[in-house]
KOLVEX-544421 format. One line per field, with one value per residue (C-alpha): x, y, z; residue number from 1. Coordinates in Angstrom, 3 decimals. Example, Ala and Ser with C-alpha at 12.3 -4.5 7.8 and 13.67 -1.06 7.14 Angstrom:
// residues 2
u 12.300 / 13.670;
v -4.500 / -1.060;
w 7.800 / 7.140;
k 1 / 2;
END
This chain:
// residues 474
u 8.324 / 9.887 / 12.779 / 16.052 / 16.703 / 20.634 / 20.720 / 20.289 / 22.567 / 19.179 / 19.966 / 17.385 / 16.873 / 13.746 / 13.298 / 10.169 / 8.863 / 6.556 / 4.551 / 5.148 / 1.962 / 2.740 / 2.970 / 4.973 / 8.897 / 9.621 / 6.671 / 3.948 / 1.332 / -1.319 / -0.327 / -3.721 / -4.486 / -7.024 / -7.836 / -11.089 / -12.255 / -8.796 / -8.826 / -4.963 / -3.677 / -0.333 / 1.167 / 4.967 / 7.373 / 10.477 / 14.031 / 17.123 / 20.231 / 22.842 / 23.705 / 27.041 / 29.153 / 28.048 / 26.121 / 22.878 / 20.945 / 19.656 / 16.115 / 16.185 / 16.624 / 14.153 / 11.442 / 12.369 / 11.878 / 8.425 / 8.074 / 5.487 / 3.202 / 2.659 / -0.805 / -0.763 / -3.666 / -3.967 / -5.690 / -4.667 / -5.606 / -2.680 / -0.309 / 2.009 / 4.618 / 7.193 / 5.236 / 4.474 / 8.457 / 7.984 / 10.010 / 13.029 / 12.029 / 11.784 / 13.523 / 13.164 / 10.230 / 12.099 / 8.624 / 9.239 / 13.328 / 12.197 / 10.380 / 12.919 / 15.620 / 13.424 / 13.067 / 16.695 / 17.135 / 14.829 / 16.659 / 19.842 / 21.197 / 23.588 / 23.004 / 25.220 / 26.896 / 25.485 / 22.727 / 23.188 / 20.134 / 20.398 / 18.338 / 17.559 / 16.285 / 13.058 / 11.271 / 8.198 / 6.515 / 5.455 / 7.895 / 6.800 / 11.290 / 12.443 / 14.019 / 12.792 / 14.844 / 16.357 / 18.606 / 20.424 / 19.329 / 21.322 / 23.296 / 24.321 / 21.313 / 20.037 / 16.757 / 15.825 / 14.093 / 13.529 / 15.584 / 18.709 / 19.837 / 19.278 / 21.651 / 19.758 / 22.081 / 20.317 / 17.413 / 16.237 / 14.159 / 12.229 / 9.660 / 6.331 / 5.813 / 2.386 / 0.000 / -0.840 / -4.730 / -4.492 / -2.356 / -2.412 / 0.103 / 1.017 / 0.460 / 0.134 / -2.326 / -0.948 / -2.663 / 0.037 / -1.891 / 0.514 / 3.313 / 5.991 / 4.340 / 7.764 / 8.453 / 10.721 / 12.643 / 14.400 / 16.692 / 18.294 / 21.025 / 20.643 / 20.991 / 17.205 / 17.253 / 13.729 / 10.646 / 8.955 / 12.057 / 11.006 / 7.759 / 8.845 / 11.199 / 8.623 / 6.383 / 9.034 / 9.355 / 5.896 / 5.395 / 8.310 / 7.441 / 4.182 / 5.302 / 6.222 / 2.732 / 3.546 / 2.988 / -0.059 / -2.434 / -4.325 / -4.443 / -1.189 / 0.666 / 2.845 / 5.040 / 7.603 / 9.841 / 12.220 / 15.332 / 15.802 / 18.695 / 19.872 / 23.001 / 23.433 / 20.751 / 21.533 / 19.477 / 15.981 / 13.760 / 10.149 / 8.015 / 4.548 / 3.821 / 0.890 / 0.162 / 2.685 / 0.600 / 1.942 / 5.437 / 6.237 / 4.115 / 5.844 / 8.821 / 8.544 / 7.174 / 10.004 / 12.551 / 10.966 / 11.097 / 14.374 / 15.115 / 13.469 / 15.703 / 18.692 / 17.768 / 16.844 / 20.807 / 19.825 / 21.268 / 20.051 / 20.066 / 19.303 / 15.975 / 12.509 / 9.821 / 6.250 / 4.353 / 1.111 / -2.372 / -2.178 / 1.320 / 3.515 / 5.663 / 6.299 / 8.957 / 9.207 / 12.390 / 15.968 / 17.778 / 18.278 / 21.929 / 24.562 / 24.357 / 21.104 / 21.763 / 23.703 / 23.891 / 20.222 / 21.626 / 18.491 / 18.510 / 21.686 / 23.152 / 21.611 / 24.368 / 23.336 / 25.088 / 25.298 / 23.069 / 20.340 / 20.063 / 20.244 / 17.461 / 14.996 / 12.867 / 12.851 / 9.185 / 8.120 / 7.923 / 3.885 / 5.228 / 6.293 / 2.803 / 0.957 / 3.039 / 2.522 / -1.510 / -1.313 / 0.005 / -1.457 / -5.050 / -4.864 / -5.939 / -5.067 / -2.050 / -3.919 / -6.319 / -3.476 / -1.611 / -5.063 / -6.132 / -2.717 / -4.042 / -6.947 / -6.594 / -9.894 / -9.339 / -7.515 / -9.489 / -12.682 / -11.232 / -10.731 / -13.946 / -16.262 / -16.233 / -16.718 / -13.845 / -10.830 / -11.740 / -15.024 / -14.192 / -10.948 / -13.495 / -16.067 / -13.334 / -11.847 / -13.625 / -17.507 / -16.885 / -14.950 / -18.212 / -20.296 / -18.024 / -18.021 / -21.741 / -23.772 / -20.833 / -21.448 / -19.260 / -17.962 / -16.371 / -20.177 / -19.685 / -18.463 / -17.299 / -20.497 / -22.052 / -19.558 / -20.084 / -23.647 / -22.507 / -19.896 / -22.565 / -25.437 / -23.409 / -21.684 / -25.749 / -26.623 / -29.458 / -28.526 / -27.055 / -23.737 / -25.508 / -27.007 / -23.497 / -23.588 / -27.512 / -26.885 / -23.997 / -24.825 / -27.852 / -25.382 / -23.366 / -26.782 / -26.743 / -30.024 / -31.243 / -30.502 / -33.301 / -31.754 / -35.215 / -35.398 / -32.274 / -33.455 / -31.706 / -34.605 / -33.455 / -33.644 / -35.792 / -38.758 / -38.697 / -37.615 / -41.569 / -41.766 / -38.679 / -40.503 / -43.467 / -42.057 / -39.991 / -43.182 / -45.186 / -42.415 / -41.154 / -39.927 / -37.754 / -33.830 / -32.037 / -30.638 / -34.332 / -35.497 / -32.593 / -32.904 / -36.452 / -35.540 / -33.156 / -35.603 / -37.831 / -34.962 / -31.402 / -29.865 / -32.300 / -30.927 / -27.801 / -27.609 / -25.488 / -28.127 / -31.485 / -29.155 / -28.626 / -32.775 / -33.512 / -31.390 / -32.796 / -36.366 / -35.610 / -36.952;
v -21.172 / -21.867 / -19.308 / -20.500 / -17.132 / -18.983 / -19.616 / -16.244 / -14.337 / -12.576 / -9.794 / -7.761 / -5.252 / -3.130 / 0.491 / 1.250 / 4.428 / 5.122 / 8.732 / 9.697 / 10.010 / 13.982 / 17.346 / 18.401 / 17.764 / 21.179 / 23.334 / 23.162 / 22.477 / 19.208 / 16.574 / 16.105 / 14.205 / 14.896 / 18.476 / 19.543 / 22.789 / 24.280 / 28.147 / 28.163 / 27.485 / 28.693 / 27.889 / 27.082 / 25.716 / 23.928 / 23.829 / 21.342 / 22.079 / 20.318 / 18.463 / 18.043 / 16.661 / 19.732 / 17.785 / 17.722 / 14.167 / 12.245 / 12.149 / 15.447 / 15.883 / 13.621 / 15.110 / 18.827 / 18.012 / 17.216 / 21.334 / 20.787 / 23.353 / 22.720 / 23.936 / 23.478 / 23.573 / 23.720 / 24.604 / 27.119 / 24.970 / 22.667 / 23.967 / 27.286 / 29.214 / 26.257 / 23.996 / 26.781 / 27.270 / 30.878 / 30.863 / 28.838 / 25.443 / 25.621 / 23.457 / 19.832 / 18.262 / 16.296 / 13.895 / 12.370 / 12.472 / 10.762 / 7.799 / 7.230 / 7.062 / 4.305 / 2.577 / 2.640 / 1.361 / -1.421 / -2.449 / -2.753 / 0.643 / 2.717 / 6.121 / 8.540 / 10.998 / 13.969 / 14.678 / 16.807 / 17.757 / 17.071 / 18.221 / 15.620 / 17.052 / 16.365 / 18.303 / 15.827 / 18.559 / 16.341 / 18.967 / 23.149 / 23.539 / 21.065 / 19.582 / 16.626 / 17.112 / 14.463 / 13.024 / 10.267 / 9.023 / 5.572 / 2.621 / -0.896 / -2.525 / -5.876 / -7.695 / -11.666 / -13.355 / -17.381 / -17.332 / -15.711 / -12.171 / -8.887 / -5.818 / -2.938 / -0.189 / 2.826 / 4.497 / 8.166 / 10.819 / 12.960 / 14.671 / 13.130 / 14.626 / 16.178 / 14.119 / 14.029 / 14.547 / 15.045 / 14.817 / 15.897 / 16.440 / 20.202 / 20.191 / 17.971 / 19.668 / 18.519 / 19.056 / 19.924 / 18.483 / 15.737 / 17.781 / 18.162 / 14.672 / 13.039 / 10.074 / 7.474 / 5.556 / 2.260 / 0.676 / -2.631 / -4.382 / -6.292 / -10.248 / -10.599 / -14.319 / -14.408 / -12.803 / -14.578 / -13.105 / -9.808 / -9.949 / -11.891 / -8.745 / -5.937 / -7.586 / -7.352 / -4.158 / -2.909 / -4.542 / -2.526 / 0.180 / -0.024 / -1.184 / 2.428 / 3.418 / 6.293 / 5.966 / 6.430 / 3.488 / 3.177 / 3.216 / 5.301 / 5.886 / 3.471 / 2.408 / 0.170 / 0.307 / -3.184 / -2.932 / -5.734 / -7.087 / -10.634 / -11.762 / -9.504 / -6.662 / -3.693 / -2.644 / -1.880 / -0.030 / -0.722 / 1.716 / 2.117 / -1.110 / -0.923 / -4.631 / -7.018 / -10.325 / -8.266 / -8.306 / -12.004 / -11.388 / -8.508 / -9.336 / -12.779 / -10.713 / -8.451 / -11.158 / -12.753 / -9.464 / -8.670 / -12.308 / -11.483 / -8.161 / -9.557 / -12.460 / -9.583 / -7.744 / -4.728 / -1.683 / -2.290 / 0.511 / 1.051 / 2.599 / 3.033 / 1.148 / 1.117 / -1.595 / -1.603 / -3.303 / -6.365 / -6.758 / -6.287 / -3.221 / -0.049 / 3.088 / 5.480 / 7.394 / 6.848 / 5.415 / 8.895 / 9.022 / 10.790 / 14.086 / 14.988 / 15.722 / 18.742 / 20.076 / 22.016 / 25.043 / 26.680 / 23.867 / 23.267 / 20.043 / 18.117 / 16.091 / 13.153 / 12.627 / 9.550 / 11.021 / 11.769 / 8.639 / 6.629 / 8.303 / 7.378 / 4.474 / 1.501 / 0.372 / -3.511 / -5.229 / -6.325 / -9.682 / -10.252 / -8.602 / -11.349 / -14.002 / -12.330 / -11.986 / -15.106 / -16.745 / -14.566 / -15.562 / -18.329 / -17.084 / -18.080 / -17.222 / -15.327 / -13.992 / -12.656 / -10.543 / -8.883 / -7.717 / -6.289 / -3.419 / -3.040 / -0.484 / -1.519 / -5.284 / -5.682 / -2.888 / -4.961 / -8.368 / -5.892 / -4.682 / -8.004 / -11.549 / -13.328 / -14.728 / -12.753 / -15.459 / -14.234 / -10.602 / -11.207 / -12.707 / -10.142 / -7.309 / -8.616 / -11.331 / -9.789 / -6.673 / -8.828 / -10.638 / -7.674 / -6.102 / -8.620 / -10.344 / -7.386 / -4.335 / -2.473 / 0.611 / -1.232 / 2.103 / 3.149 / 0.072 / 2.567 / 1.372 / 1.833 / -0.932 / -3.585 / -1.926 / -2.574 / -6.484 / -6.829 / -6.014 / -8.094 / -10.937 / -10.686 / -10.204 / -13.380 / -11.340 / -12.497 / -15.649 / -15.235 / -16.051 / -12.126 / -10.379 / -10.734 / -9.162 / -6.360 / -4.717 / -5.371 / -3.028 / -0.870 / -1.135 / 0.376 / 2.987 / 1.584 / 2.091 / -1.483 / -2.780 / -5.409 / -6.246 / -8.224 / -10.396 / -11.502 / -14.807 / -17.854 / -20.615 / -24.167 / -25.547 / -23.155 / -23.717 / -27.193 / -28.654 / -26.112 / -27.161 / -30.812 / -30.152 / -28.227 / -31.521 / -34.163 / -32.074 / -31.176 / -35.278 / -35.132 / -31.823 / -32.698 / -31.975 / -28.816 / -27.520 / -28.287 / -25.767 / -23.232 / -23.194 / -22.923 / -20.769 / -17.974 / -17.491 / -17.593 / -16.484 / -14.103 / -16.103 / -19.589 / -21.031 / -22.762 / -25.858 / -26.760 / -26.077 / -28.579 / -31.229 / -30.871 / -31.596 / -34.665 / -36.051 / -35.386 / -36.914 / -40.478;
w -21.723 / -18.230 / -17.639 / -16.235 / -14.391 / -13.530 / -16.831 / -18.114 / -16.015 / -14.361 / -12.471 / -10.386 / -8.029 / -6.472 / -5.475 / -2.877 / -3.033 / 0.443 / 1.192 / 4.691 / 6.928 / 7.497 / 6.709 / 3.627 / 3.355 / 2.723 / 4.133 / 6.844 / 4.200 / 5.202 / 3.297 / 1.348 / -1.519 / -3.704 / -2.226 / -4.429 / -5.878 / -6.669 / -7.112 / -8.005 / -11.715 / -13.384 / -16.570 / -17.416 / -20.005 / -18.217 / -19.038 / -18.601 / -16.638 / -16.826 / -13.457 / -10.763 / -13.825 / -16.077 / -18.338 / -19.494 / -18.550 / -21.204 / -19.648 / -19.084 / -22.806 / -24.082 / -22.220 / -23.321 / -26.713 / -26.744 / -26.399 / -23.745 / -21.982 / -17.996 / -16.415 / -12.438 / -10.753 / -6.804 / -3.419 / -1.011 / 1.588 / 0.367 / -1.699 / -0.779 / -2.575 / -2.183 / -3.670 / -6.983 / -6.703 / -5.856 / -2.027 / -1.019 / 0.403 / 4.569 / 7.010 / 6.574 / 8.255 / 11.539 / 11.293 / 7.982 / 8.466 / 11.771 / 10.031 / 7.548 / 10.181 / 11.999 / 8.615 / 8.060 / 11.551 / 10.970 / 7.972 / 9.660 / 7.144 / 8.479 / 8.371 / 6.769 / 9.124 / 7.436 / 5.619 / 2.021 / 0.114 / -3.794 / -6.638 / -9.405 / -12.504 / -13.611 / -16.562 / -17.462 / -15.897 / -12.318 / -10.437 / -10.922 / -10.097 / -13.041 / -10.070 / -7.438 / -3.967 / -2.594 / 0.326 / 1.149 / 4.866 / 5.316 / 3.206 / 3.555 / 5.254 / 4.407 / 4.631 / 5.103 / 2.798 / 2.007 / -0.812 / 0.985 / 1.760 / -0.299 / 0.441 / 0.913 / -1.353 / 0.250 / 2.484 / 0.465 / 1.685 / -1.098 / -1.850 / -4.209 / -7.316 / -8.684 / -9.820 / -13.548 / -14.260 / -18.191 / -21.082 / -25.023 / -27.648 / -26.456 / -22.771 / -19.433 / -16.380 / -12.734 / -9.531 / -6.825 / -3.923 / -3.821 / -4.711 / -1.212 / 0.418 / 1.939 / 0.214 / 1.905 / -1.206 / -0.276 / -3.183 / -2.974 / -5.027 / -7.994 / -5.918 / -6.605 / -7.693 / -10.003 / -9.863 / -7.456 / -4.571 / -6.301 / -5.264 / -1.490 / -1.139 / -1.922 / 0.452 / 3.320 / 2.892 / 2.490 / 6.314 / 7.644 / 5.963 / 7.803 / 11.057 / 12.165 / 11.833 / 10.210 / 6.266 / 4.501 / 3.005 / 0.261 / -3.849 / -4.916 / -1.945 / -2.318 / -5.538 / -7.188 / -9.761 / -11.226 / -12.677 / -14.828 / -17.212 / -18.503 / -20.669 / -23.582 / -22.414 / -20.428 / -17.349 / -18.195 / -15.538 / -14.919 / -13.397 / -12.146 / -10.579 / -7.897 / -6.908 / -5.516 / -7.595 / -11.133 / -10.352 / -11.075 / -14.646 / -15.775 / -14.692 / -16.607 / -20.060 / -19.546 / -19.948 / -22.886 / -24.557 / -23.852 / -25.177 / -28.524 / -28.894 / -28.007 / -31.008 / -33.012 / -33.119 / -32.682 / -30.954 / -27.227 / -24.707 / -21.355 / -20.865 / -18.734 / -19.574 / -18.118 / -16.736 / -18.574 / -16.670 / -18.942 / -17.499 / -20.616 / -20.528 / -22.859 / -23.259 / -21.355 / -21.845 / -21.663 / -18.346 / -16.623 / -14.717 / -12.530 / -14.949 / -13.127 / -9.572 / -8.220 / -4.501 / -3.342 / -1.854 / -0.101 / 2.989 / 4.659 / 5.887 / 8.881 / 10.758 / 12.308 / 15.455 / 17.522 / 20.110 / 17.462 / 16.775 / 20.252 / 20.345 / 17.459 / 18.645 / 16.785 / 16.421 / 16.770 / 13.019 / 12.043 / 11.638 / 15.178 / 16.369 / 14.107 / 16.189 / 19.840 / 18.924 / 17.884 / 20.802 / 22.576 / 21.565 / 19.839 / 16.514 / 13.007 / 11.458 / 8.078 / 10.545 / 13.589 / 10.487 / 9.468 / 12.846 / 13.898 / 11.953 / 13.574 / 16.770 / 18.090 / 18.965 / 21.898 / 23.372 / 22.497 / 23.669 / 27.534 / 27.152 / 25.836 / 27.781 / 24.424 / 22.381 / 20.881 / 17.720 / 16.793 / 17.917 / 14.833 / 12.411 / 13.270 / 12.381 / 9.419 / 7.604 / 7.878 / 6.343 / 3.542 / 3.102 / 3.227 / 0.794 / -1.990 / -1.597 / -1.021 / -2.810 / 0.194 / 1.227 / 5.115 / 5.600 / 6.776 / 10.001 / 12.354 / 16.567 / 17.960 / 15.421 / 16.633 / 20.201 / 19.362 / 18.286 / 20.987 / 24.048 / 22.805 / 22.282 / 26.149 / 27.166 / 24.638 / 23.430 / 19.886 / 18.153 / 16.457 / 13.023 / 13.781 / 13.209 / 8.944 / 8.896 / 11.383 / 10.275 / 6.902 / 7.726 / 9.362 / 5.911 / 3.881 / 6.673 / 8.165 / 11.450 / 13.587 / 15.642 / 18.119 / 18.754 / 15.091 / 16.008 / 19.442 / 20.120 / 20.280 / 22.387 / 20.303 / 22.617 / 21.797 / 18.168 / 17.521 / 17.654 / 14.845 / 12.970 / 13.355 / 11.845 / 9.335 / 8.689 / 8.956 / 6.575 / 4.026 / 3.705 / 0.097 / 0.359 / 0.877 / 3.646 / 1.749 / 1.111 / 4.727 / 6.195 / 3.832 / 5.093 / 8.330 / 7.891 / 6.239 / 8.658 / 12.171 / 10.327 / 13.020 / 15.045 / 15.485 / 15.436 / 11.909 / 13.220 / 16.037 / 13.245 / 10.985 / 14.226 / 14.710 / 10.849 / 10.705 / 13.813 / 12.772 / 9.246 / 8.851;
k 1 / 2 / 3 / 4 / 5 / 6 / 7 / 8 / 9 / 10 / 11 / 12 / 13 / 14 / 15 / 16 / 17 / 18 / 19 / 20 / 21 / 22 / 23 / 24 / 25 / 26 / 27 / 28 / 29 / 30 / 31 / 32 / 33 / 34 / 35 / 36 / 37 / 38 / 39 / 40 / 41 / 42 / 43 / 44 / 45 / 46 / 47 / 48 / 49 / 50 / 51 / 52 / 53 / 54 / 55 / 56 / 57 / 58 / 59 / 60 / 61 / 62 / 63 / 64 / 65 / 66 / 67 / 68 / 69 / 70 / 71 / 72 / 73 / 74 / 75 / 76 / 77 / 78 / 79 / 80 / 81 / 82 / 83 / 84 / 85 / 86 / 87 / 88 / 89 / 90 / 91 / 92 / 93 / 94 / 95 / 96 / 97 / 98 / 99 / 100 / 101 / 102 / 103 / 104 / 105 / 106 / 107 / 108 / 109 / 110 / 111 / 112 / 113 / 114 / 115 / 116 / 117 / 118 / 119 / 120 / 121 / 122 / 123 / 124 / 125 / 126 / 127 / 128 / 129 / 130 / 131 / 132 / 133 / 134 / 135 / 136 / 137 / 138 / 139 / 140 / 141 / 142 / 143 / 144 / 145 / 146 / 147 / 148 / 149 / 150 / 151 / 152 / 153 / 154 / 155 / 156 / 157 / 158 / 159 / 160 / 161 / 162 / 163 / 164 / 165 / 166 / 167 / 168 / 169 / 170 / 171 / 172 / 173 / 174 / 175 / 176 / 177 / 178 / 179 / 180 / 181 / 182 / 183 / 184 / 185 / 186 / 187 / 188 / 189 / 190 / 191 / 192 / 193 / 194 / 195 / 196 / 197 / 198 / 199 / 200 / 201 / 202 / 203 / 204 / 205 / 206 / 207 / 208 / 209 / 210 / 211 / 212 / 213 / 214 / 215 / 216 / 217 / 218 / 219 / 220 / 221 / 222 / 223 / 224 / 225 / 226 / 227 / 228 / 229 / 230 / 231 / 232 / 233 / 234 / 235 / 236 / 237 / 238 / 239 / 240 / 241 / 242 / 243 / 244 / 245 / 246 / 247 / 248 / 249 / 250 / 251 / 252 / 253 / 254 / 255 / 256 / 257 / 258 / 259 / 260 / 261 / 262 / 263 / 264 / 265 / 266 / 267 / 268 / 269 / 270 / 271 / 272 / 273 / 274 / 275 / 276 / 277 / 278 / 279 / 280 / 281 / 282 / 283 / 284 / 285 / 286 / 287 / 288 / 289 / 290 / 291 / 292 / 293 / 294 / 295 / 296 / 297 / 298 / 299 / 300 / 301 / 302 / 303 / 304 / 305 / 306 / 307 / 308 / 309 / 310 / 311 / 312 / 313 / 314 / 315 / 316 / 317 / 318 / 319 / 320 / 321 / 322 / 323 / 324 / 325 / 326 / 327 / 328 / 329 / 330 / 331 / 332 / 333 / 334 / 335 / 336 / 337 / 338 / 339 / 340 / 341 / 342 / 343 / 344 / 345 / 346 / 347 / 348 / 349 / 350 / 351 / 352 / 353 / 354 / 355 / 356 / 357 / 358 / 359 / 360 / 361 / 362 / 363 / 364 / 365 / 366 / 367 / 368 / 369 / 370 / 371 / 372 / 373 / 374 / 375 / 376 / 377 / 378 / 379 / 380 / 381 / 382 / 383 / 384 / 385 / 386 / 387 / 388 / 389 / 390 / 391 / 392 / 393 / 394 / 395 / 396 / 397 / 398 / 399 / 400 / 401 / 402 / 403 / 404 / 405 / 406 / 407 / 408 / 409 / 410 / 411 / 412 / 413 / 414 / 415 / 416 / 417 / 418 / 419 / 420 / 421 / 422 / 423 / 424 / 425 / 426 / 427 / 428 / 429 / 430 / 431 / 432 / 433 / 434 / 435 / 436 / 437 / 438 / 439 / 440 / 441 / 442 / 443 / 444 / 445 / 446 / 447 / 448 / 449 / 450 / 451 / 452 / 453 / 454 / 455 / 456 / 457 / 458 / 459 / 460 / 461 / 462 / 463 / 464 / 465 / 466 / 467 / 468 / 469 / 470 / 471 / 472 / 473 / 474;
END
């Protein structure tokens, strides 16, 4: 079924949540995930408050009911007293408030003129306080995208939550390694046309995010949640999404099944759902709301003056990097956004007098190959192996058909013997390559290369043994 998202009165919005490339927001701890070996555990059993509007949130209730006991585990070498909620949280870390501030900036935001930090009750147990702290950085920004304009409703600093390592019916064990990591949180407003805009405006963001250089990569360090509604269904959250290719598929199951309660005429709330790996979605809890924040009173206010921030420095989006290297050296669009990533390239293009093309492809596509033919680790292909590359290609001591076979070897953590890949020039080896053709008449053309191919790849240049084989084939 095609969805008329016009039709259905579909209104979306997206929140970004983004750990900070630091030390912790509230304490001098490392930020370091998945710290081993920890010789810290307590045990605890959490309890609502009720928030600013002295009421108890709805969440907050839902989650105390299921009675649950809390076992933290963590390392010393990681995790403090702030983080086990036995000492007042320190002075916020001017890195992380830094980086948000230049992602505000980048979004056009305007930041607020002083800086209050909130607690928002939590008691699923991911927070040792019951509380998550919170602050509002900047509002009002707005992003581009090719299906118009999306308002950017606000620009958060907060601080991650512990990561859940088991659950069972009477108690949920956290490690608090993650626990304190800032988190930058970027919210728009619900103008989010369909789900394909959804997944345009997630991508935006994830590139300025990354264009200050100062967030962490990887599997978990960066997260989205949808808020989704149609005609006749309340706002439904969806949370837990950690590929931008699911968001158009749960969003789309999401409708349908809103669709089919609305058709159903029953009681519909607003809620949080989860989005599941086969991209449906299931509940969560209620839709948590203004009853669970009130003012943290162990930090005090940060004012942010206009001469604070003249002087944060607005860093240069990946996207106009892709076009400069581009330009620059005439490379591929795909392949100019990879290798702006990629610290080592420019330095390389200085340094080797061969071309910026196959120093790109060398980067970024041969470890792809490596990594999906041969399910190599290319995190063992360290600089000197594509120093090792770089210099006997300026020397032409070996053929660019080498490159995939020697750091492949590099990949298996081999020894590399330049020796093996020393470049033949054609002319030495074509009466070979004839004979081999004469003699071997009724093989195809296919046959013939792979032939040739065997006993010189890294050797020979594969287009000039295929120009040799044609000519010598009657």
């Amino acid at each position: 079924m095609e969805l008329d998202y016009k039709k259905l009165g579909f209104k979306c919005g997206i929140e970004i949540h983004q750990q900070v490339e630091t030390h912790k927001l509230f304490c001098s701890c490392p930020s370091i995930v998945h710290d081993q070996n920890p010789d810290i555990k307590i045990e605890r059993r959490l309890r609502a408050v009720a928030g600013e509007t002295g009421k108890i949130d709805a969440a907050a209730q839902f989650e105390l009911k299921k009675n649950k006991m809390f076992i933290y585990e963590a390392c010393s070498t990681s995790s403090c007293l702030v983080e086990l909620d036995e000492e007042p949280p320190k002075d916020v870390n001017m890195d992380a408030l830094e980086t948000a501030l230049q992602v505000a900036l980048l979004l056009k935001a305007k930041p607020v003129d002083e800086i209050r930090v909130m607690r928002k009750i939590v008691i699923d147990g991911s927070n040792t306080s019951g509380f998550q702290r919170t602050m509002l950085i900047a509002t009002d920004g707005y992003i581009e995208t090719s299906k118009g304009i999306v308002i950017i409703d606000s620009v958060c600093l907060e601080e991650e939550s512990a990561k859940k390592i088991e659950e069972k019916e009477d108690y949920v064990r956290y490690r608090l390694d993650r626990l304190g990591i800032p988190l930058i949180e970027i919210a728009t407003d619900a103008s989010i046309k369909d789900s394909e805009q959804c997944k345009e405006v997630a991508g935006i963001l994830g590139m300025i995010l990354r264009s200050t250089n100062k967030v962490k990569r990887g599997i978990g360090t960066i997260r989205q949640d949808v808020n989704v509604s149609i005609n006749g269904h309340p706002r439904v959250e969806i949370k837990g999404f950690q590929e931008l290719k699911s968001i158009p598929k749960v969003i789309e199951f999401e409708i349908k099944r809103e669709l089919s309660e609305i058709k159903s005429k029953k009681k519909l709330e607003s809620h949080v759902r989860k989005a599941d790996p086969d991209h449906t979605t299931s509940y969560l809890r209620p839709m948590p709301g203004a009853a669970r924040m009130y003012p943290e009173t162990d930090v005090p206010p940060i004012s942010l003056t206009s001469e604070l921030i003249k002087k944060i420095k607005i860093p240069e989006l990946l996207t106009e990097k892709a076009i400069k290297l581009e330009k620059k050296y005439n490379l591929p669009s795909q392949l100019a956004q990879e290798i702006i990533n990629n610290e080592d390239f420019e330095t390389f293009v200085k340094k080797y007098k061969i071309s910026p093309n196959l120093i790109a492809k060398t980067l970024i596509e041969i470890p792809k190959e490596i990594s999906s033919r041969f399910k190599l680790d290319t995190n063992k292909i360290h600089r000197k192996h594509y120093d090792l590359v770089f210099d006997a290609l300026t020397k032409n001591k070996i053929d660019e058909s080498a490159i995939l076979e020697i750091l492949t070897q590099a990949a298996r953590g081999n020894e590399i013997n330049l020796n093996k890949y020393k470049k033949i020039e054609t002319s030495e080896i074509e009466s070979e390559i004839v004979k081999l053709v004469k003699s071997n008449k009724n093989l195809s053309l296919n046959a013939l290369m792979g032939m040739v191919m065997s006993k010189y790849r890294g050797k020979l240049d594969g287009k000039k043994a295929m120009e040799i084989i044609r000519k010598n084939i009657d």
